[in-house]
N, CA, C and O atoms as a printed pandas DataFrame, in Angstrom:
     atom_number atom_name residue_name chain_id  residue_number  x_coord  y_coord  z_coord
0              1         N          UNK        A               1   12.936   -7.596    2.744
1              2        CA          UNK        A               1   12.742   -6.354    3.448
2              3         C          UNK        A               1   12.096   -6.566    4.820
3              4         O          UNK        A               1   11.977   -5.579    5.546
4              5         N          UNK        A               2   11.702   -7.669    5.210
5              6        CA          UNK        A               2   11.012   -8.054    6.369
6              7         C          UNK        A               2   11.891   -8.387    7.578
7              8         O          UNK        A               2   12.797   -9.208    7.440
8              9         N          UNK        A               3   11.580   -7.550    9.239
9             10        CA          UNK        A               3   12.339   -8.494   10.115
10            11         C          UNK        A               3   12.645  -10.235    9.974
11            12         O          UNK        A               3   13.763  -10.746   10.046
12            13         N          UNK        A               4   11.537  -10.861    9.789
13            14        CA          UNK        A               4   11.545  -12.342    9.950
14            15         C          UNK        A               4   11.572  -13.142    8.115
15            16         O          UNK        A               4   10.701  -13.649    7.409
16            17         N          UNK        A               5   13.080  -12.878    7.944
17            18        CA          UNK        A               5   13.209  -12.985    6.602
18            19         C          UNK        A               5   12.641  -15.089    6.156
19            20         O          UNK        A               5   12.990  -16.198    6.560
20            21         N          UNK        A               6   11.896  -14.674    5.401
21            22        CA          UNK        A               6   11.855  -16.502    4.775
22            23         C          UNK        A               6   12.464  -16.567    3.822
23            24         O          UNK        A               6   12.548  -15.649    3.005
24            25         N          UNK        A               7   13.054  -17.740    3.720
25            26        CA          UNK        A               7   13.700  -17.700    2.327
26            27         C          UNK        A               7   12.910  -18.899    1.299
27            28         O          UNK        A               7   13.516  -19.298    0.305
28            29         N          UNK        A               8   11.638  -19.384    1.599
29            30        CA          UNK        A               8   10.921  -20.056    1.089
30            31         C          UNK        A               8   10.225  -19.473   -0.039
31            32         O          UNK        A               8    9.689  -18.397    0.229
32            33         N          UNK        A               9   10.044  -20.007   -1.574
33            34        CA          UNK        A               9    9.524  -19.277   -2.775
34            35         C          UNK        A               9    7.889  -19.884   -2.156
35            36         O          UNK        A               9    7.449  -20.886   -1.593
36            37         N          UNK        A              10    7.254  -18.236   -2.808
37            38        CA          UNK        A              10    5.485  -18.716   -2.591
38            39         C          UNK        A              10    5.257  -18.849   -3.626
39            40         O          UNK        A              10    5.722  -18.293   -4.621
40            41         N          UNK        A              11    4.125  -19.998   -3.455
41            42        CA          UNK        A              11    3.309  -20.592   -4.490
42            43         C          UNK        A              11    2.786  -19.475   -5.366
43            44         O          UNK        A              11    2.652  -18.305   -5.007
44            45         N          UNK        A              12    2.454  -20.071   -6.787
45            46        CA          UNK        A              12    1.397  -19.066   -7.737
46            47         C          UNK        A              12    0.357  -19.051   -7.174
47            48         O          UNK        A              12   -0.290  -18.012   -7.305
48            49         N          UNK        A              13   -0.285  -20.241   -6.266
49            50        CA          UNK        A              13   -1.745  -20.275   -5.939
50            51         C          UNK        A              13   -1.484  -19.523   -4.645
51            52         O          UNK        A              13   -2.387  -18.722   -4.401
52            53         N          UNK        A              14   -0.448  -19.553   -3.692
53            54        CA          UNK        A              14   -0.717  -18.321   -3.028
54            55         C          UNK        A              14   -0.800  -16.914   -3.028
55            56         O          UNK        A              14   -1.436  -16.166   -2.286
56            57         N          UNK        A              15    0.146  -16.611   -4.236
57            58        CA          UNK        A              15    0.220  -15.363   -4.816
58            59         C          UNK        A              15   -0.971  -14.619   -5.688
59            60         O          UNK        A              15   -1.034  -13.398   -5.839
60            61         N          UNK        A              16   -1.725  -15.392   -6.129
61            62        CA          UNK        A              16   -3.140  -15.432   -6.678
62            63         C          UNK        A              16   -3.795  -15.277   -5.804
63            64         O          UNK        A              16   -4.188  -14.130   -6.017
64            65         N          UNK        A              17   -4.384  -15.679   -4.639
65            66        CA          UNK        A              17   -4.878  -15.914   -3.476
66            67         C          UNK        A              17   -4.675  -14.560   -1.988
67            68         O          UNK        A              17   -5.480  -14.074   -1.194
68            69         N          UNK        A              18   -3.460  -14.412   -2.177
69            70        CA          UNK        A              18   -3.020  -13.019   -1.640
70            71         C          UNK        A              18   -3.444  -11.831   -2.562
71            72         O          UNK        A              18   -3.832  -10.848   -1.931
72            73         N          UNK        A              19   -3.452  -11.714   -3.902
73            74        CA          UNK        A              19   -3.956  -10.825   -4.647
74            75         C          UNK        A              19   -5.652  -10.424   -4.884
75            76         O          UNK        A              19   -6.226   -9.491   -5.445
76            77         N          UNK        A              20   -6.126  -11.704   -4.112
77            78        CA          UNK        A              20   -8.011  -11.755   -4.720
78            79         C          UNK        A              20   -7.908  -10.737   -3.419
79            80         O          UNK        A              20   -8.344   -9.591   -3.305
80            81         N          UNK        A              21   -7.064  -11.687   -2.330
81            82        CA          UNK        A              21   -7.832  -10.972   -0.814
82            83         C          UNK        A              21   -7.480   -9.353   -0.904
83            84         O          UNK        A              21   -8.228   -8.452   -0.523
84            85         N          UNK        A              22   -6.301   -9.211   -1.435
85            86        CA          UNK        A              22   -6.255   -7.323   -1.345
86            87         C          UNK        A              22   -7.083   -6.802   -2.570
87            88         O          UNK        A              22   -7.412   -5.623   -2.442
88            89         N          UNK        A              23   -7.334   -7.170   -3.275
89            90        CA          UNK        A              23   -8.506   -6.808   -4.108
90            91         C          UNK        A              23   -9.425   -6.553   -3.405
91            92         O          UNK        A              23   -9.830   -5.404   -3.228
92            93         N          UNK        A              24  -10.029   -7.803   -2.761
93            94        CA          UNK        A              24  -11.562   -7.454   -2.032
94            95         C          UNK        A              24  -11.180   -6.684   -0.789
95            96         O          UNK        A              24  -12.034   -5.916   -0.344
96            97         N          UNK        A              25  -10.490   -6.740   -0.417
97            98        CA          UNK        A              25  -10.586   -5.190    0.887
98            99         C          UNK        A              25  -10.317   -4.554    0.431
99           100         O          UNK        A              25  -10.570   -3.625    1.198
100          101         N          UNK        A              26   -9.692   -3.917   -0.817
101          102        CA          UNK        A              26   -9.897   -2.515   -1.458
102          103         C          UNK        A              26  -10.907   -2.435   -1.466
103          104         O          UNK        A              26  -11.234   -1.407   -0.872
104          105         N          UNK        A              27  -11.987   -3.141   -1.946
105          106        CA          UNK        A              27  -13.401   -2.884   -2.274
106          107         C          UNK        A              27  -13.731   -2.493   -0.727
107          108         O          UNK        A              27  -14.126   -1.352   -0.489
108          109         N          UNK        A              28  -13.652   -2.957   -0.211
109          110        CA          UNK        A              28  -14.565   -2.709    1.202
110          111         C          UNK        A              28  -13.504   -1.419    1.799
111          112         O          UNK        A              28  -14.189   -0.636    2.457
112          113         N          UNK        A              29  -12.439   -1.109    1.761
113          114        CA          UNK        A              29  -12.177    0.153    2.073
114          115         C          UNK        A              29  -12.186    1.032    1.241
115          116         O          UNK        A              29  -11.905    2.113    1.759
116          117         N          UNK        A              30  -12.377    1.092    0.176
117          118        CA          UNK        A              30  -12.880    2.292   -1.106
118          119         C          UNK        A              30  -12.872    3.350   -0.463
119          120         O          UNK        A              30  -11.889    4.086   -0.535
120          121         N          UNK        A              31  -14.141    3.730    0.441
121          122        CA          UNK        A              31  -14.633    5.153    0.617
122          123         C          UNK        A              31  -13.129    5.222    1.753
123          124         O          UNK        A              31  -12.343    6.169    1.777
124          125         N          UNK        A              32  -13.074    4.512    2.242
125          126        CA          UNK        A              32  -11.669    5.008    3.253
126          127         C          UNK        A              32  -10.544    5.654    2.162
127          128         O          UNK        A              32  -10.083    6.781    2.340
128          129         N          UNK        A              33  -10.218    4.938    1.194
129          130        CA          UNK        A              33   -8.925    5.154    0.200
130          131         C          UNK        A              33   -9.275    6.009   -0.566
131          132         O          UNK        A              33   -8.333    6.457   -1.220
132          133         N          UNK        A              34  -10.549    6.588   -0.852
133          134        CA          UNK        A              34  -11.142    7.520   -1.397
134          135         C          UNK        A              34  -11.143    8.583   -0.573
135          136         O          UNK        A              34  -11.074    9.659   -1.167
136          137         N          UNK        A              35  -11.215    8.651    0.983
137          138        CA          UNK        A              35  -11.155   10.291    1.654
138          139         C          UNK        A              35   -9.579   10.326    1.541
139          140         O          UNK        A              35   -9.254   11.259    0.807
140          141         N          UNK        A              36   -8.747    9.788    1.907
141          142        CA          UNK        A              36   -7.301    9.845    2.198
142          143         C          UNK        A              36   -6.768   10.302    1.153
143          144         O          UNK        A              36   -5.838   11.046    1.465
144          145         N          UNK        A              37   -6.968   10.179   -0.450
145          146        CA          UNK        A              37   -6.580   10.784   -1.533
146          147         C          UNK        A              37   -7.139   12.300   -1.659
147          148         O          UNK        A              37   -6.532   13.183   -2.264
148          149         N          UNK        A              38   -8.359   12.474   -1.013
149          150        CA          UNK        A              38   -9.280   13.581   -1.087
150          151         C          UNK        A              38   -8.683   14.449   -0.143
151          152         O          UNK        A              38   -8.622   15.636   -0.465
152          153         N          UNK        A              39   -8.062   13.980    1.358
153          154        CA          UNK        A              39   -7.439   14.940    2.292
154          155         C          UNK        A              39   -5.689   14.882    1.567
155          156         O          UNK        A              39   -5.002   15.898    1.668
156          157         N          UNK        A              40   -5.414   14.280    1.233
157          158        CA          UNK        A              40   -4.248   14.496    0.036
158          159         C          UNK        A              40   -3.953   15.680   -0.816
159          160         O          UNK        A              40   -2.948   16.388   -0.861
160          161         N          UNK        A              41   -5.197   15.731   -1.555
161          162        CA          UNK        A              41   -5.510   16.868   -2.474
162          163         C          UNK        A              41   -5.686   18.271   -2.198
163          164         O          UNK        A              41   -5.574   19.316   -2.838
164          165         N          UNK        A              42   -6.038   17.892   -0.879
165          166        CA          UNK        A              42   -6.598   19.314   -0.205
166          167         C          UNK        A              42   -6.025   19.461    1.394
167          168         O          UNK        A              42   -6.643   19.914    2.358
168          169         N          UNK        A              43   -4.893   19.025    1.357
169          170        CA          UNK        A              43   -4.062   19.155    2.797
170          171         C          UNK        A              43   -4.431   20.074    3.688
171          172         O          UNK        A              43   -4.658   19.764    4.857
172          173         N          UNK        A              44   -4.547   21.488    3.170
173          174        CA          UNK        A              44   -4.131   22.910    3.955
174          175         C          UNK        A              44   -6.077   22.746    4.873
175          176         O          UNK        A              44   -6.264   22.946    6.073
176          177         N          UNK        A              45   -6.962   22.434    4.061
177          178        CA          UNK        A              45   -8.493   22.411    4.639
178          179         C          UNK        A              45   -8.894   20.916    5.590
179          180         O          UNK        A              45   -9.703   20.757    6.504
180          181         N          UNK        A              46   -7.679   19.690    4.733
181          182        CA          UNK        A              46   -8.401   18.745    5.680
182          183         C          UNK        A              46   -6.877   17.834    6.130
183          184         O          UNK        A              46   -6.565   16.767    5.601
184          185         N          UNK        A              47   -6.386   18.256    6.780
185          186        CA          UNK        A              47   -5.344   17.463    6.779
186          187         C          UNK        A              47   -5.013   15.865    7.333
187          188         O          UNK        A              47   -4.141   15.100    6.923
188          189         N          UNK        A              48   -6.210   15.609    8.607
189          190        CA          UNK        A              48   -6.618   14.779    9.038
190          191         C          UNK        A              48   -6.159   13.172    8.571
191          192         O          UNK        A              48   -5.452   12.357    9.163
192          193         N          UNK        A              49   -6.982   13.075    7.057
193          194        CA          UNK        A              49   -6.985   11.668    7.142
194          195         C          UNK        A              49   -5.920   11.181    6.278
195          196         O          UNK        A              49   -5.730    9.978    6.101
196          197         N          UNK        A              50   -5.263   12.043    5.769
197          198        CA          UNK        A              50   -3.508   11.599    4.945
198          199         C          UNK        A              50   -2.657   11.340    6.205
199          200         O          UNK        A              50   -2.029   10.294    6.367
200          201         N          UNK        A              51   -2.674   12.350    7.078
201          202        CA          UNK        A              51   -1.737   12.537    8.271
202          203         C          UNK        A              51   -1.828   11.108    8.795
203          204         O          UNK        A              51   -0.853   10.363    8.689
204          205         N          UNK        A              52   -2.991   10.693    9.368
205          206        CA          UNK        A              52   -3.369    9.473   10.182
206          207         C          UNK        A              52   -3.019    8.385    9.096
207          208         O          UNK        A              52   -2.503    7.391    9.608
208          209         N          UNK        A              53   -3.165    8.318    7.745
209          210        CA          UNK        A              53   -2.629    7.026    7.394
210          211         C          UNK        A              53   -1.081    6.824    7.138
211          212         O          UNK        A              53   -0.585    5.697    7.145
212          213         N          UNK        A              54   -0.301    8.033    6.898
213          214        CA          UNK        A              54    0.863    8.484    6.876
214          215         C          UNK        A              54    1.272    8.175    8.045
215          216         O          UNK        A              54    2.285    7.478    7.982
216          217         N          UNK        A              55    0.967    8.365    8.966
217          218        CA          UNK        A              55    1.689    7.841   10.388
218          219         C          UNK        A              55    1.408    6.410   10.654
219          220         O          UNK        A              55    2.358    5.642   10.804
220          221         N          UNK        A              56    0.037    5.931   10.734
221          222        CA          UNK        A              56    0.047    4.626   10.555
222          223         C          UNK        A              56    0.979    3.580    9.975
223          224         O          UNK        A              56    1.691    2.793   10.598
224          225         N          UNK        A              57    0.837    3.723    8.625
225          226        CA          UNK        A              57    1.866    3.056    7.921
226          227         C          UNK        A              57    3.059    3.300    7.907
227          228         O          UNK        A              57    3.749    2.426    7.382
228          229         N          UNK        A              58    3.708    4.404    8.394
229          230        CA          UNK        A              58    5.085    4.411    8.713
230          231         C          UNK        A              58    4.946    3.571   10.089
231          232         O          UNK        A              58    5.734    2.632   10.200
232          233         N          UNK        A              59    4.309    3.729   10.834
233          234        CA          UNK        A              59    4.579    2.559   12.014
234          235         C          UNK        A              59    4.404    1.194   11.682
235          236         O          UNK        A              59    5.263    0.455   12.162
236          237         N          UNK        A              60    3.521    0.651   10.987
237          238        CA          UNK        A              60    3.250   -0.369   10.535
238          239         C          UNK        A              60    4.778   -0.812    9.992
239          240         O          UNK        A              60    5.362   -1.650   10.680
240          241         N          UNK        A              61    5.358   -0.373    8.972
241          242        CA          UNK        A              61    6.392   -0.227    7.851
242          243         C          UNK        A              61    7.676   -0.878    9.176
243          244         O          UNK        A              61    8.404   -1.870    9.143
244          245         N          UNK        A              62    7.458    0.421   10.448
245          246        CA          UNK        A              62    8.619    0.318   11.217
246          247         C          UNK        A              62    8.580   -0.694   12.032
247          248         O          UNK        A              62    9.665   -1.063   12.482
248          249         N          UNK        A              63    7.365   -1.411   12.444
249          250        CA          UNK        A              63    7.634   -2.746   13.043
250          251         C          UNK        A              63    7.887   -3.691   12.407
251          252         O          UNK        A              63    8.816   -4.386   12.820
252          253         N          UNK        A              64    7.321   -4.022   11.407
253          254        CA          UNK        A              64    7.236   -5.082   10.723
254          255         C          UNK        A              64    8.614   -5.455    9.648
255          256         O          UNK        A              64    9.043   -6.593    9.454
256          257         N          UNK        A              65    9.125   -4.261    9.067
257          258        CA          UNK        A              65   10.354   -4.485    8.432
258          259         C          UNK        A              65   11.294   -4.581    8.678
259          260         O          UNK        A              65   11.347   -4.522    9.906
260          261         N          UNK        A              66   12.707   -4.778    8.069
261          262        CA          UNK        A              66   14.298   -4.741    8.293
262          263         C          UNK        A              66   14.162   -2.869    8.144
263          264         O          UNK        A              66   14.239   -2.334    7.038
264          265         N          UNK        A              67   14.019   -2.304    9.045
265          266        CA          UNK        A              67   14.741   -0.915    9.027
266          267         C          UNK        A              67   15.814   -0.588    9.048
267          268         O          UNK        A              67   16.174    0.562    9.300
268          269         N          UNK        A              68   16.751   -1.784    8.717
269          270        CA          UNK        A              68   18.869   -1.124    7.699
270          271         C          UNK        A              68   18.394   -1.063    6.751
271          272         O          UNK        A              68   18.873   -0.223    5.990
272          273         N          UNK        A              69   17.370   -1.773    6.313
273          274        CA          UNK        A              69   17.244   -1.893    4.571
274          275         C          UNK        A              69   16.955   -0.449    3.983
275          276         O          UNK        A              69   16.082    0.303    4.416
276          277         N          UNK        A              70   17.843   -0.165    2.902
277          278        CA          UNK        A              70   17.574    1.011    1.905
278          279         C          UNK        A              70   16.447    1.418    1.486
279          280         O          UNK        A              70   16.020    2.551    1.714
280          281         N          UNK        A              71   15.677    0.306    0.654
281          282        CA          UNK        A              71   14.435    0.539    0.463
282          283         C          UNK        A              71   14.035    0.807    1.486
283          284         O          UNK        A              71   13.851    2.021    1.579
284          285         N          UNK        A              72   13.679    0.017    2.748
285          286        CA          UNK        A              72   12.541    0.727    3.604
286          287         C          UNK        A              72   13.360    1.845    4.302
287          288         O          UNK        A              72   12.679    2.372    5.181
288          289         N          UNK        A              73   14.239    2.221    4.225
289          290        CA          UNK        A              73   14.623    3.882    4.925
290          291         C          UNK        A              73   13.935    4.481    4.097
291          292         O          UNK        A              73   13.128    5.131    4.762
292          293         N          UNK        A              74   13.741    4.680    2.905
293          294        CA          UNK        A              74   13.313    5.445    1.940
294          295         C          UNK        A              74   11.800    5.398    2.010
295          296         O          UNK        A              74   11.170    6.414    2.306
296          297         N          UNK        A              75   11.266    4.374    1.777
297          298        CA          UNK        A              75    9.727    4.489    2.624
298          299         C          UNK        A              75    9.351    5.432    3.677
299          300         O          UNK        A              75    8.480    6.301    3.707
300          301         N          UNK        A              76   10.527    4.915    4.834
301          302        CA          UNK        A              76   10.068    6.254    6.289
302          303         C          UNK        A              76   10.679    7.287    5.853
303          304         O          UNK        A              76   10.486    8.214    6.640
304          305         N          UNK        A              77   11.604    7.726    4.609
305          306        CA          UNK        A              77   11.650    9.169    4.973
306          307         C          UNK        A              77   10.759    9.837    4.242
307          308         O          UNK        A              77   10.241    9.575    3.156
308          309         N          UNK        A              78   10.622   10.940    5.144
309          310        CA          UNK        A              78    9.157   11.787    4.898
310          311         C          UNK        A              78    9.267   12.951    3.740
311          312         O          UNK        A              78    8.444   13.827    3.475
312          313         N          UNK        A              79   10.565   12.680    3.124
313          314        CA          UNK        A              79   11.049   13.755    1.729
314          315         C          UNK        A              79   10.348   13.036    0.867
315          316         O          UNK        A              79    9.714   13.756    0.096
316          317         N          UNK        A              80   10.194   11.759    0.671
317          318        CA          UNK        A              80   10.548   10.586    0.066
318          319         C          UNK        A              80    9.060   10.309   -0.237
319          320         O          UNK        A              80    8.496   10.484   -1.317
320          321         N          UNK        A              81    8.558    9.873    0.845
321          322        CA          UNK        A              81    7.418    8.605    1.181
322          323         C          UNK        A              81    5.879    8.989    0.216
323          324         O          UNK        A              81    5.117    8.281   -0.442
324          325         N          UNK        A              82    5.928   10.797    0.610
325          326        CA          UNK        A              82    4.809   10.630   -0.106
326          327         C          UNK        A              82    4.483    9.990   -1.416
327          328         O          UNK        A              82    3.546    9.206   -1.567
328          329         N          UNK        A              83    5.289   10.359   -2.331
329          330        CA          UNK        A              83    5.178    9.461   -3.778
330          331         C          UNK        A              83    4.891    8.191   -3.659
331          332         O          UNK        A              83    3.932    7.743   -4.287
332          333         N          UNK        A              84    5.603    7.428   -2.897
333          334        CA          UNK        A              84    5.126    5.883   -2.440
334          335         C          UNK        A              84    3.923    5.671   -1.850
335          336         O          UNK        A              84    3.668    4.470   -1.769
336          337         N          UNK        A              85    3.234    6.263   -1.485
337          338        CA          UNK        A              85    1.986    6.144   -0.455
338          339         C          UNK        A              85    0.613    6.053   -1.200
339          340         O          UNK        A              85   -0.271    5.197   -1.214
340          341         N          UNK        A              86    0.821    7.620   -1.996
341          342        CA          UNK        A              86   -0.147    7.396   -3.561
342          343         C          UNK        A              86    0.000    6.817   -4.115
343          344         O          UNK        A              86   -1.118    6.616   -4.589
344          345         N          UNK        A              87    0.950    5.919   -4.801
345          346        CA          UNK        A              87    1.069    4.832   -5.769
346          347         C          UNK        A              87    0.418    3.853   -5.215
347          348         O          UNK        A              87   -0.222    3.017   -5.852
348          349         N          UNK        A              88    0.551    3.889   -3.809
349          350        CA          UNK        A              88    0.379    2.382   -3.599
350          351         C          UNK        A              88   -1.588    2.766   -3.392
351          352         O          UNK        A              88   -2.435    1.971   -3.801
352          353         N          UNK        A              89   -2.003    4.321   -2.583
353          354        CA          UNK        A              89   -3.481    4.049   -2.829
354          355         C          UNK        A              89   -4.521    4.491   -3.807
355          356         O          UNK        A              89   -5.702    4.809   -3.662
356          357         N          UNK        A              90   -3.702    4.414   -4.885
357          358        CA          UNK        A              90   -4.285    4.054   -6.108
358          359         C          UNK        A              90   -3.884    2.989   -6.825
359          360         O          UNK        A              90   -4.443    2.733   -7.891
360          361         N          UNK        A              91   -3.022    2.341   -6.418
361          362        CA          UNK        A              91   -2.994    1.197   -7.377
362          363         C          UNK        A              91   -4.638    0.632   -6.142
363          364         O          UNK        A              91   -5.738    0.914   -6.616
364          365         N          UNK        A              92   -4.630    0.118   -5.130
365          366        CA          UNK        A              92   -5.582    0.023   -4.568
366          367         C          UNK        A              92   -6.698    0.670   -5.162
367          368         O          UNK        A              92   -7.454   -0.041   -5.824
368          369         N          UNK        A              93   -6.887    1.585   -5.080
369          370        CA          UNK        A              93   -8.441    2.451   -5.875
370          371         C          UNK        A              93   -8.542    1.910   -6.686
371          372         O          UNK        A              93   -9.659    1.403   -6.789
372          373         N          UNK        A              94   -7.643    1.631   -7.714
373          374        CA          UNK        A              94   -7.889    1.206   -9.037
374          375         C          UNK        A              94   -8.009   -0.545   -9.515
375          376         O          UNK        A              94   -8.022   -1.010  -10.655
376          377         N          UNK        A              95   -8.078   -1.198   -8.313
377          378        CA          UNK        A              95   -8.269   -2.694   -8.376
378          379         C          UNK        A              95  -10.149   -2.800   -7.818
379          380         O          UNK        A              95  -10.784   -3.853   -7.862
380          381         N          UNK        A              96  -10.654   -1.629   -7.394
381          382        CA          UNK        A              96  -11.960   -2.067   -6.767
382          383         C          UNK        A              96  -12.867   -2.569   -7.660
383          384         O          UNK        A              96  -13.910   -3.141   -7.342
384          385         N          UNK        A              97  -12.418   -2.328   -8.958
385          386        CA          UNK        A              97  -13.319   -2.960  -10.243
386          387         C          UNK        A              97  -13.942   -3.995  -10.227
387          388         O          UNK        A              97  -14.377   -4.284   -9.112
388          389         N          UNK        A              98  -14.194   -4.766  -11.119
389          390        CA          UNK        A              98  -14.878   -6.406  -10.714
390          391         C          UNK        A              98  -13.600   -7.287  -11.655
391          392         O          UNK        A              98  -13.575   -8.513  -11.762
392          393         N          UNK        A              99  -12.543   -6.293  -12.309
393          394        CA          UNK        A              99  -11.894   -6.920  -13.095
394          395         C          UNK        A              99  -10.484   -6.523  -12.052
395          396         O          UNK        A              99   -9.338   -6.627  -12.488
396          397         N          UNK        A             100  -10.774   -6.084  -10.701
397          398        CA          UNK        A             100   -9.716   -5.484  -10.423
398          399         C          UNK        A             100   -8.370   -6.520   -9.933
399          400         O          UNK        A             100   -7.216   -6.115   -9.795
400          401         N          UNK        A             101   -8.702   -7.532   -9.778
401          402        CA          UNK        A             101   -7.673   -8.900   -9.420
402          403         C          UNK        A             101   -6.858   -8.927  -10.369
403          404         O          UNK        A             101   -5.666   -8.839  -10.075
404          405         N          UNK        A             102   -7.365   -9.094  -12.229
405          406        CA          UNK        A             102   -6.525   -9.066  -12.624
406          407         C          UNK        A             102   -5.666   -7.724  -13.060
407          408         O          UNK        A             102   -4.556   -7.957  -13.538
408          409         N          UNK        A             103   -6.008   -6.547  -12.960
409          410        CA          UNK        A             103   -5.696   -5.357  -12.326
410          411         C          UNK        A             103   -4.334   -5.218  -11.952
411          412         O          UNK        A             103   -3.367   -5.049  -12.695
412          413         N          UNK        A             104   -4.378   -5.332  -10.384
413          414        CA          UNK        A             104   -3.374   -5.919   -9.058
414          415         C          UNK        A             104   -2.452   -6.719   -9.937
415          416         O          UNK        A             104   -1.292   -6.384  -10.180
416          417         N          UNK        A             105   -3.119   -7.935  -10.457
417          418        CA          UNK        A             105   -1.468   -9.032  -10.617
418          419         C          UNK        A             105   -1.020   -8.611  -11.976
419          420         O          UNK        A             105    0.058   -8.985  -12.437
420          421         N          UNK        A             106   -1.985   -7.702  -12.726
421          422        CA          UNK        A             106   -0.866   -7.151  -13.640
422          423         C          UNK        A             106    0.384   -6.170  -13.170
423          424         O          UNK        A             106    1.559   -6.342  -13.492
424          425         N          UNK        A             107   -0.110   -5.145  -12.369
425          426        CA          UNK        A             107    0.394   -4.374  -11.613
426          427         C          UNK        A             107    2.098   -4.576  -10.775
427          428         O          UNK        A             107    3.185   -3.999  -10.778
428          429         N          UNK        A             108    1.254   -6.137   -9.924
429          430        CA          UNK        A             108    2.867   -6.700   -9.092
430          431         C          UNK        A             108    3.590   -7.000   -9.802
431          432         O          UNK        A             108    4.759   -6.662   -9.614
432          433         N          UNK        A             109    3.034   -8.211  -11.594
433          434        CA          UNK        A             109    4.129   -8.372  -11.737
434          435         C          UNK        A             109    4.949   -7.791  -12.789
435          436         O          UNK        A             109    5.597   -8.435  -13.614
436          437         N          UNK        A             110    4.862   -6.332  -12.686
437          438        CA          UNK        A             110    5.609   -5.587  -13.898
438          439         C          UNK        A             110    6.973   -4.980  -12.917
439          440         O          UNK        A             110    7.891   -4.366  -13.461
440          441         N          UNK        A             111    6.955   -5.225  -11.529
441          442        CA          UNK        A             111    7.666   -4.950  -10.849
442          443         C          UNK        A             111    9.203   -5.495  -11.445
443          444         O          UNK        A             111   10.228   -5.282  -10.797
C-alpha cells in the first residue's frame, strides 16, 4: 500500500521491535488519544480535536501511500474512514497497559 513499495520480508525481531515502539508512544500520547475519542463522542460541542486528527491522517495516509490502491481510497473516503480511525485509536488506547505489547501483536496478527 506504500508509494516506495519493498519487497523485502521484515524480521520477527523487527516486527517485535516496531510493536514495543507503538506501544510506548501510545503511552505517552494517551491523554492525546483520549481527547480525540472524547471530541468523537461529542462532535456537535467539541469538534476540534477529531477534525484535526482526521485531516492529519488523511494527509499523512495521502503522502505516504499508493493512492490507486483500493484499500487506501477507502481510508480517504470520508463515508468510509471514520470506522477505520476508531479502530485504529483504540486499538492504541487499549495497548497503553503494561501488558499492552503483547496486546498490539495479538491484535496485528489476527489480521
Amino acid at each position: 500500500m506504500r508509494n516506495s513499495f519493498n519487497n523485502n520480508d521484515i524480521k520477527v525481531e523487527e516486527f517485535e521491535a516496531l510493536i514495543k515502539l507503538t506501544a510506548e508512544m501510545a503511552k505517552f500520547l494517551y491523554p492525546y488519544i483520549r481527547q480525540i475519542l472524547q471530541s468523537r463522542d461529542d462532535f456537535i460541542r467539541i469538534p476540534k480535536a477529531w477534525s484535526e486528527f482526521k485531516n492529519r491522517y488523511i494527509e499523512l495516509i495521502s503522502e505516504r501511500f499508493n493512492t490507486n490502491s483500493m484499500r487506501v481510497k477507502r481510508l480517504l473516503d470520508p463515508r468510509s474512514n471514520d470506522e477505520a480511525f476508531i479502530k485504529i485509536l483504540l486499538t492504541l488506547a487499549f495497548c497503553i497497559s503494561d501488558d499492552g505489547f503483547q496486546k498490539l501483536k495479538a491484535t496485528l496478527l489476527s489480521y
